[in-house]
LUMTORNU-632288 format. One record per residue (C-alpha): residue number from 1; residue in one letter; y, x, z. Coordinates in steps of 0.001 Angstrom, whole numbers. Example, Ala and Ser with C-alpha at 12.3 -4.5 7.8 and 13.67 -1.06 7.14 Angstrom:
BEGIN
   num   residuo        yy        xx        zz
     1         a     -4500     12300      7800
     2         s     -1060     13670      7140
END
This chain:
BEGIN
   num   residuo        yy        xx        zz
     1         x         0         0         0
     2         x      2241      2692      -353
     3         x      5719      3162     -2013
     4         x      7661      6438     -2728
     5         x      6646      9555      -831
     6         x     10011     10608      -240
     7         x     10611     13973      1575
     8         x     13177     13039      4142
     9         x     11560     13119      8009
    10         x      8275     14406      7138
    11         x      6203     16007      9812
    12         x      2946     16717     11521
    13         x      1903     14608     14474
    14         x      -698     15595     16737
    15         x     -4295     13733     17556
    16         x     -5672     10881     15495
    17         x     -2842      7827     16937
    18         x     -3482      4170     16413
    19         x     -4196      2426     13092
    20         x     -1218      2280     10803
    21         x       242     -1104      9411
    22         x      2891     -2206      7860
    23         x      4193     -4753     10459
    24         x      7495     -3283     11153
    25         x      8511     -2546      7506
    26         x      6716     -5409      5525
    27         x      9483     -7073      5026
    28         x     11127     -3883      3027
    29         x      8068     -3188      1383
    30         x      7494     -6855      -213
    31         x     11397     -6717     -1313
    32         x     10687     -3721     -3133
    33         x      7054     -2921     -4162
    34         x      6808     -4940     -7355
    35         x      9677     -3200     -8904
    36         x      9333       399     -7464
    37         x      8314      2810    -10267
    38         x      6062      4713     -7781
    39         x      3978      1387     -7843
    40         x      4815      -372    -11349
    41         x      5305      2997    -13694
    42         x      2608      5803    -11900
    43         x       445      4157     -9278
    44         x      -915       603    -11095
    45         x     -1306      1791    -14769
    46         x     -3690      4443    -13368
    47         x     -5613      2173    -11774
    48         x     -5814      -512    -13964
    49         x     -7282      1773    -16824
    50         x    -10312      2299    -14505
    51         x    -10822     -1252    -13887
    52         x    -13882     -3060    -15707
    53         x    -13801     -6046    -17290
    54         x    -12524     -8766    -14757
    55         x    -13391    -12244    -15980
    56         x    -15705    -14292    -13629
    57         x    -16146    -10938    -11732
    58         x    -16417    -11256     -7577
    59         x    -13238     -8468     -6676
    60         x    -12665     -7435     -3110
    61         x     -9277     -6556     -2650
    62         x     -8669     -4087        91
    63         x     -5037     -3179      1808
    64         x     -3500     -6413      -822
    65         x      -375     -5910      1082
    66         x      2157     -8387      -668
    67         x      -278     -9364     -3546
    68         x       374     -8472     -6920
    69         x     -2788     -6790     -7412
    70         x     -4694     -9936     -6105
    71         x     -2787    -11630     -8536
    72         x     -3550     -9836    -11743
    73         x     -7109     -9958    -10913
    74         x     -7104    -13773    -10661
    75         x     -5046    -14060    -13528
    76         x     -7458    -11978    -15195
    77         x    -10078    -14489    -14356
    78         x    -11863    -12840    -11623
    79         x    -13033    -14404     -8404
    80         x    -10903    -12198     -6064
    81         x    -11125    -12107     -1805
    82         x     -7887    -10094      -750
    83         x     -7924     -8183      3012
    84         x     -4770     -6832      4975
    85         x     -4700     -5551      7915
    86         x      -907     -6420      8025
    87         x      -553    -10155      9679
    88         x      2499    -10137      7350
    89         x      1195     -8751      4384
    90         x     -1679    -11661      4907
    91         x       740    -14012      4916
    92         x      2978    -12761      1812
    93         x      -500    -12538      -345
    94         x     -1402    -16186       852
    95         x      1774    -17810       -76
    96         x      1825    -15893     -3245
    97         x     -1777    -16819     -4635
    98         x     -2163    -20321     -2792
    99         x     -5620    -21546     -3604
   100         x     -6517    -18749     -6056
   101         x     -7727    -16352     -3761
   102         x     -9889    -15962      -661
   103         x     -6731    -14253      1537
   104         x     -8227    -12626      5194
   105         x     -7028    -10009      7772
   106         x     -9504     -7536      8284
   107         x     -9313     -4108      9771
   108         x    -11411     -1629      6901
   109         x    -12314       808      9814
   110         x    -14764     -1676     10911
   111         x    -17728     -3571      9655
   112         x    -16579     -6490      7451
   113         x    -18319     -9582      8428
   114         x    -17592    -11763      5828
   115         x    -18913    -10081      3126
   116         x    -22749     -9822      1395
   117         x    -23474     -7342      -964
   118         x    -22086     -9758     -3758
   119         x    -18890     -8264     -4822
   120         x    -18668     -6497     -8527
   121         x    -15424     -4440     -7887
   122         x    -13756     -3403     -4657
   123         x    -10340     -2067     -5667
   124         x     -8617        22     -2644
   125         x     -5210      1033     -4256
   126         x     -2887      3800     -1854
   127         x     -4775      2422      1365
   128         x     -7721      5456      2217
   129         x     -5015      7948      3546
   130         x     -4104      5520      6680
   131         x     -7917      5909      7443
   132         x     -8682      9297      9790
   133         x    -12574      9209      9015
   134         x    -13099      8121      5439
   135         x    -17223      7662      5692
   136         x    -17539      4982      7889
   137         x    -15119      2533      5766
   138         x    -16915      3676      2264
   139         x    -20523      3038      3477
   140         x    -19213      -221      4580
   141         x    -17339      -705       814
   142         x    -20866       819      -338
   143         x    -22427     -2103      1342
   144         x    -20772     -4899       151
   145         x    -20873     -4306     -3411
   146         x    -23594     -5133     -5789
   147         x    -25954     -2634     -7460
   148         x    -24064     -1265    -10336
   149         x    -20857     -2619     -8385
   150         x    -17626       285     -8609
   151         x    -14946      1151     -6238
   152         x    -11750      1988     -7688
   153         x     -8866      3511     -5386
   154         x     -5879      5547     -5458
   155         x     -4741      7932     -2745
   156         x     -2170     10706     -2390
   157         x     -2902     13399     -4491
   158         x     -3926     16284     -1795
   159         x     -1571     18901     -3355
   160         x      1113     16781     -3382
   161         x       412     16365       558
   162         x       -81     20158       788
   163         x      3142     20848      -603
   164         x      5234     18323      1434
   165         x      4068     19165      5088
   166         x      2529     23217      4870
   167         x      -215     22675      6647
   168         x     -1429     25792      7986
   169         x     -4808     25140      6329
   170         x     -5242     23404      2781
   171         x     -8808     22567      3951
   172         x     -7671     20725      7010
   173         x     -7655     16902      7812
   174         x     -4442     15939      9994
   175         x     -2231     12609     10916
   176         x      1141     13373      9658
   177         x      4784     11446      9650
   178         x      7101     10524      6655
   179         x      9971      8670      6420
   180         x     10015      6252      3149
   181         x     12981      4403      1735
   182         x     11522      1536      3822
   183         x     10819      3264      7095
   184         x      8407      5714      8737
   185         x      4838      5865      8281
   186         x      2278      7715      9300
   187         x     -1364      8592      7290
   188         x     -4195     11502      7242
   189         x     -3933     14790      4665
   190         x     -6916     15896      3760
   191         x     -8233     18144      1072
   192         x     -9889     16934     -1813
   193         x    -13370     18166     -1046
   194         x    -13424     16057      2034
   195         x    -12552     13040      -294
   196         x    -15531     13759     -2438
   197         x    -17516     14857       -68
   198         x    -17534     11704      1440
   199         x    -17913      9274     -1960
   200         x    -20752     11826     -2239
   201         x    -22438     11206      1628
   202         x    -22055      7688      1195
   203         x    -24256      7219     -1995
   204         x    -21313      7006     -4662
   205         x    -21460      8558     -7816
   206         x    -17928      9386     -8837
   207         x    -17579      8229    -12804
   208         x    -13845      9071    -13256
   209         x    -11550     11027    -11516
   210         x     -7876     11306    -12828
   211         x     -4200     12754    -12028
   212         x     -1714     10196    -13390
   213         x      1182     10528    -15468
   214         x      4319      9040    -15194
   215         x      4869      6517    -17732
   216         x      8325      6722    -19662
   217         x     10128      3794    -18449
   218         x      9177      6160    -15459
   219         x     11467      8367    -16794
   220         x     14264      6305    -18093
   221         x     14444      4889    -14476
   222         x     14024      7606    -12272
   223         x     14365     11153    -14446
   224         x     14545     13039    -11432
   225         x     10882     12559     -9965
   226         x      9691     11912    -13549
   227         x     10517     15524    -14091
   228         x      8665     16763    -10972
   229         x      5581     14468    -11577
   230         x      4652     15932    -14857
   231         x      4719     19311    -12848
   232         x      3601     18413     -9995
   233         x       345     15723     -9364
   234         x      2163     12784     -6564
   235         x     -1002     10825     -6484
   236         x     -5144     10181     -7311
   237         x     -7297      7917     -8794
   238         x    -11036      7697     -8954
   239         x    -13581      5467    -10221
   240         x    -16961      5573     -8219
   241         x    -20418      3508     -8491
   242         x    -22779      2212     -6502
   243         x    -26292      3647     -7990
   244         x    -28625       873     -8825
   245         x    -27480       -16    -12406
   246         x    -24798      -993    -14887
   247         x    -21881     -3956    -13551
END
């Protein structure tokens, strides 16, 4: 659910903390999230070209925050349950998909009791970072989809991560503190070995792996990080299946 990854404020925090939502800022990040190039111009094109086909597909949307990708799935003709751990962000998907989607709040750090091992697709877009242990959460995504099912997610790139704080260590998983155009948050670095290492341990097969690009109304709108995006790699997206078959 994330926005810009703006440099301002950033710094290490100590020990794991609580679980990070978006209560206190939801508000800022449903005003602006649908029209943020971060989101509409680098993060969303990259995941929708991993996407399979969507009609009369069973979608798990995880981390909907305000909706819109909830949206395009039904639209698309998919049969789409959307989770939040947010209260607001629950609310904002609800009133923005009505009776077109199965809207819950669910914390992704623990088992999810609603769901079967029915779902096709379990899209997790800018939501794995917020998680300090990545295994438990993907065996339970592992779960829940079909044989043959995929999991498609962004995250922040870990170079771009590396390069913002200076961790002592590349290879090290920490909590860490930025301040966004719409607040503070907090979320994990980690390298990327540890997130492969862990689609690996948890019986994924990773299919695509890719380093976006800006698009160009990217760079009409904002030049500036346009420029250091085809330079520099802001964010991740990978494409994994569950082994038992083609979806």
């Amino acid at each position: 659910m994330a926005t810009e990854n703006c440099n301002a404020g950033s710094q290490r925090v100590a020990g794991d903390g609580e679980v990070f939502t978006y209560e206190a800022i939801a508000d800022a990040y449903a005003a602006k999230v649908d029209t943020k190039v971060w989101n509409t111009e680098y993060d969303r094109p990259a995941v929708l070209s991993l996407l399979p086909s969507l009609s009369g597909i069973d979608v798990l949307d995880v981390g909907c925050g305000s909706g819109w990708y909830a949206e395009y799935f039904a639209e698309q003709g998919a049969h789409v349950t959307a989770v939040d751990i947010t209260p607001k962000m629950v609310e904002f998907t609800r009133r923005r998909l009505g009776n077109r989607a199965r809207v819950l709040w669910a914390d992704i750090g623990k088992p999810l009791e609603f769901a079967s091992s029915s779902f096709g697709l379990v899209v997790a877009p800018l939501v794995l970072h917020y998680l300090a242990v990545l295994e438990p959460t993907l065996s339970e995504l592992y779960r829940v989809l079909k044989p043959g099912g995929v999991l498609v997610f962004s995250t922040h790139h870990p170079f771009a991560d590396y390069r913002l704080f200076s961790p002592a260590s590349y290879f090290s998983t920490e909590l860490v503190e930025d301040t966004w155009d719409v607040g503070t948050v907090r979320f994990y670095r980690r390298p990327l070995g540890a997130i492969t290492e862990a689609l690996a341990h948890t019986g994924f097969v990773i299919e695509r792996l890719i380093e976006p690009m800006p698009t160009e109304e990217f760079l009409r709108r904002d030049p500036a990080s346009y420029e250091r995006l085809v330079v520099y790699p802001g964010f991740l997206a990978v494409r994994a299946r569950k082994d038992g078959g083609e979806l």
